[in-house]
N, C-alpha and C positions, 0 to 999 in steps of 0.2 A: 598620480599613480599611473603609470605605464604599463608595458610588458613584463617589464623587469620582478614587477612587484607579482605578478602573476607567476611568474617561473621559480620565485624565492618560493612562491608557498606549494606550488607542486612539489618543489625539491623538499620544503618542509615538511609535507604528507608524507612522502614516500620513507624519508628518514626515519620518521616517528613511527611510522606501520612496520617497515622491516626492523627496526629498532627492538621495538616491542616483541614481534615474533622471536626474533634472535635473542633476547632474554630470559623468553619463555623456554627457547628448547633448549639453550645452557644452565638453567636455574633448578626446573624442576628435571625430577626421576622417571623417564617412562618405562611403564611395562607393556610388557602381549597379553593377552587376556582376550579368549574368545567371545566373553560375556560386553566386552567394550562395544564391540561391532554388531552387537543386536539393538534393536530398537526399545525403548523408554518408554510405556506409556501407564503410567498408572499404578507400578508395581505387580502387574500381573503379566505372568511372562506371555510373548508373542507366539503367534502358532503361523505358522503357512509363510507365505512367501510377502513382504515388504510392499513387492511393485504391484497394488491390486489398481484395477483401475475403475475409477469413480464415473457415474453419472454426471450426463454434459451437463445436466439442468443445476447442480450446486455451484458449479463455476459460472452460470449464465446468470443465477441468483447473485454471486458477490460480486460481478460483472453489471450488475445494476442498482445492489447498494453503493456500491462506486461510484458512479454515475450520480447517485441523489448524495451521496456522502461530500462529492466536489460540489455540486450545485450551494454547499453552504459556504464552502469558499470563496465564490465567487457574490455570494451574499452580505456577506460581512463586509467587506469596505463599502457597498452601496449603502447598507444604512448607517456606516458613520456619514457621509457625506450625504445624504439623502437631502437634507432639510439645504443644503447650498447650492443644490441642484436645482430643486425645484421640481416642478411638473416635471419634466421631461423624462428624469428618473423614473420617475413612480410608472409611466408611460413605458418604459424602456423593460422595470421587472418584471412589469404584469405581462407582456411579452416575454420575456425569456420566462418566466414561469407556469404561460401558456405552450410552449413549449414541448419544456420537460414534463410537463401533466398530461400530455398527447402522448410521449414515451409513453408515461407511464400506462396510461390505457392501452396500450399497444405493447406492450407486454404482460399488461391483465388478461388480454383479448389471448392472446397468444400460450395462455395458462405458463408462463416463466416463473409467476411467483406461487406457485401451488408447489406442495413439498412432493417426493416420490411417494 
């Protein structure tokens, strides 16, 4: 497999995504409707303005479930292979999981994971 096979499937992508769009907007009926263009949440209509702007600390919160959310990624092929490694592995987690527990204390320490 070369380039070749690489550029069939971008051109594939691209075919299949505007493909798809351009079916949708020959297929179906659109209307204007100014109730289109408000926002959905719950069934109870919206009040104020859309663009409110959030507290840094919820994004510094999912900004560090992320952070422990990958560290299982990167967990999971070591314990398939754990046991063909040997010591050195186990060696190897307990450091990287030294680590990220040092994170974590340091964004205990730092009150990131406290709600407003």
């Amino acid at each position: 497999m070369g380039s070749g096979s690489l550029i069939t499937l971008m051109l594939a992508a691209i075919a299949f995504s505007a493909g798809g769009i351009a079916v949708a907007k020959f297929l179906t009926k659109g209307s204007t409707n100014p109730q289109k263009g408000q926002a959905y949440e719950c069934g109870i209509p919206s009040e104020g303005t859309p663009w409110k702007q959030f507290h840094v600390g919820y994004y510094l919160f999912a900004l560090i479930f992320l952070i422990f959310d990958v560290e299982l990624v990167f967990m999971y092929p070591w314990a398939v292979v754990a046991k063909k490694v040997g010591m050195m592995a186990l060696f190897e987690i307990i450091v990287f999981i030294f680590i990220l527990f040092m994170g974590f204390l340091y964004a205990h320490k730092k009150g990131a994971l406290k709600w407003m």
